[in-house]
C-alpha positions in Angstrom: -19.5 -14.8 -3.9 -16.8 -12.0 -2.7 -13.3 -12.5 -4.2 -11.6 -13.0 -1.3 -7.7 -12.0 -3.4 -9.9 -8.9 -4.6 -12.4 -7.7 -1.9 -12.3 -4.2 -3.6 -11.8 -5.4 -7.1 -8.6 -5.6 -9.2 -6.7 -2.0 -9.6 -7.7 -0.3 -12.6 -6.0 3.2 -13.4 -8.0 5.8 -14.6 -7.5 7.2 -18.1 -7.9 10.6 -16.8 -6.9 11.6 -13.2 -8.0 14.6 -12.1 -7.1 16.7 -8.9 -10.3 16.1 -7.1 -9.1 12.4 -7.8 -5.6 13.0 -6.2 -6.8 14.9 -3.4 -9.6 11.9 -2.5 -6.0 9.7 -3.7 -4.0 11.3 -0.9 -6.1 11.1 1.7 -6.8 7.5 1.4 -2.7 7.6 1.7 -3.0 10.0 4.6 -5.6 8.2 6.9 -4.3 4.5 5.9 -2.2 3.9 9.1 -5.4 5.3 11.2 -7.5 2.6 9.8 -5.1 -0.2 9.5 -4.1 0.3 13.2 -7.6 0.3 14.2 -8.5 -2.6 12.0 -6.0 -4.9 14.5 -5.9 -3.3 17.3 -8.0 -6.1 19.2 -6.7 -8.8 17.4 -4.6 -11.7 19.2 -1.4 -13.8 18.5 -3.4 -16.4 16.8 -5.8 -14.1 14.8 -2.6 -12.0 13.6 -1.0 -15.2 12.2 -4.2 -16.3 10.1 -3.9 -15.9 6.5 -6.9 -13.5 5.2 -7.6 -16.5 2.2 -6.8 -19.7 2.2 -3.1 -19.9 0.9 -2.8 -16.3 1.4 -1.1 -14.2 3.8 -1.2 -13.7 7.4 -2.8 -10.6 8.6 0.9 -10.1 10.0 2.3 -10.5 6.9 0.0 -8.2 5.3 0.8 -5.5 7.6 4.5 -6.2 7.5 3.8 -5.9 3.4 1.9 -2.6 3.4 5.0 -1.2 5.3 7.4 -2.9 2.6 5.5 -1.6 -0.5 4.6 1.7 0.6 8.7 2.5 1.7 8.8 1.2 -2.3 6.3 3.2 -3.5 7.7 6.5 -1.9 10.9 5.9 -2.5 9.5 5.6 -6.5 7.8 8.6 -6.3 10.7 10.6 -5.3 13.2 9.0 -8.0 10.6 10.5 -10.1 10.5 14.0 -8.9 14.5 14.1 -8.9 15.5 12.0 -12.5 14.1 11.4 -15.7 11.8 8.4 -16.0 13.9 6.9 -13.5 13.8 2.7 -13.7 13.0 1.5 -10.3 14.0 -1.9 -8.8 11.2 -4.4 -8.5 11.3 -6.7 -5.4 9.9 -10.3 -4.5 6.9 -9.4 -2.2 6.7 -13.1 -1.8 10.2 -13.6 -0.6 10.0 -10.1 1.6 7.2 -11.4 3.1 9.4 -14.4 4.3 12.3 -12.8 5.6 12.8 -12.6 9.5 11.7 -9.3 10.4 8.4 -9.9 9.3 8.2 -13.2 11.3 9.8 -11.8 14.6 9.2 -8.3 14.5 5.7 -7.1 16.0 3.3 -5.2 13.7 3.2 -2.6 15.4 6.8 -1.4 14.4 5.4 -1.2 10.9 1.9 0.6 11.8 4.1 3.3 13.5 7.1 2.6 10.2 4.0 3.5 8.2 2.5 6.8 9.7 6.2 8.3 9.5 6.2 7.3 6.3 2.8 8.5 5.3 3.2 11.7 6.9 6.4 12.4 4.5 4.7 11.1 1.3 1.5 13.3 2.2 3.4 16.2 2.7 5.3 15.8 -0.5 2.1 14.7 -2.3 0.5 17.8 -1.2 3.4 20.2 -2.3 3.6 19.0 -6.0 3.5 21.6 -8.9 0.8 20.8 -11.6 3.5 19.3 -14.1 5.1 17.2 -11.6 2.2 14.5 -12.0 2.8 14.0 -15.3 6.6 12.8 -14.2 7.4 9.0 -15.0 9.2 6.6 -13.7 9.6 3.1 -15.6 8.8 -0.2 -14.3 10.7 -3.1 -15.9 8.8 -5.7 -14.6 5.6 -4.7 -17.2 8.0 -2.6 -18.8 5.8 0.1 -19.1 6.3 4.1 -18.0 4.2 5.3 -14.7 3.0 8.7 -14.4 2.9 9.6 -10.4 -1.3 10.3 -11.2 -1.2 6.8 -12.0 1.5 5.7 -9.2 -0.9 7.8 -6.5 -3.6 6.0 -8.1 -2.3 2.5 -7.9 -0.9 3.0 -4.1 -4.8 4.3 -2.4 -6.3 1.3 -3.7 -3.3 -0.7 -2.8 -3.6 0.2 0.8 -7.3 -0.1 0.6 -7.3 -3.3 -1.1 -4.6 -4.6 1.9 -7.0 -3.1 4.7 -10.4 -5.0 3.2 -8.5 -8.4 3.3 -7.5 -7.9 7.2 -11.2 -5.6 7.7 -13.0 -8.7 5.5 -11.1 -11.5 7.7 -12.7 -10.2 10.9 -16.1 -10.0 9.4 -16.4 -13.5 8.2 -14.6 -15.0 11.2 -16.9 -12.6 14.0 -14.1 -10.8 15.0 -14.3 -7.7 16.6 
């Protein structure tokens, strides 16, 4: 039986991360808000506010989330590029995912939040010297060092990961 917290399986990052790894890595980044924006683009009210797993989150939520993490994510990637090993602030996704503008704003102010966005981390992604993905940042929450390979890495399967609970959802329910 599918996982239904893991559709594409847990992240794992690669010991060795190549550039044909980052370029598939950064289009995955790229083409995310394409896919996510098709994956609910029929859905209704009620089918926006049911959680992808039971105890989960709604496929609102999850949108709302993708928009959160990813403003993280970029905003870790360039504390990297401009300081050494940089320690970034971790956030209660939980919590965010509870606050007011995710339960009264529509998602479609993140989906277009999140192709600005992607467009800026692309174009930074794609302009990075050889060296600069080696960079670090450190994570005190599992207190461990992230190259950006990595960090690239972890954020194409995380939006991935996000659009097979929302693209699994519809598929089980018969949603089109």
């Amino acid at each position: 039986m599918e996982d239904l917290r893991y559709p594409i399986g847990p992240f794992h990052a690669p010991v060795v991360i190549n550039a044909d790894m980052r370029r598939k890595y950064i289009n995955d980044i790229r083409y995310l808000p394409a896919l996510l924006e098709l994956a609910v683009q029929n859905l209704d009210a009620h089918q926006l506010q049911t959680p992808y797993r039971p105890g989960g989150w709604t496929v609102a939520q999850v949108v709302h989330h993708l928009a959160d993490s990813h403003m993280n994510g970029f905003t870790r990637l360039k504390l990297a590029l401009t300081e050494n090993n940089p320690t970034i602030k971790p956030y209660d996704e939980a919590a965010w995912a509870e606050l007011p503008d995710v339960q009264h704003v529509p998602i479609n102010v993140s989906i277009t939040l999140l192709h600005a966005l992607h467009a800026r981390w692309v174009a930074v992604l794609e302009h990075l010297e050889a060296g600069d993905w080696d960079r670090t940042f450190f994570h005190p929450g599992n207190n461990v060092s992230n190259t950006l390979s990595k960090h690239l890495a972890n954020y194409s399967w995380h939006g991935l990961h996000h659009l097979a609970h929302i693209e699994r959802l519809k598929e089980r329910e018969g949603w089109k």
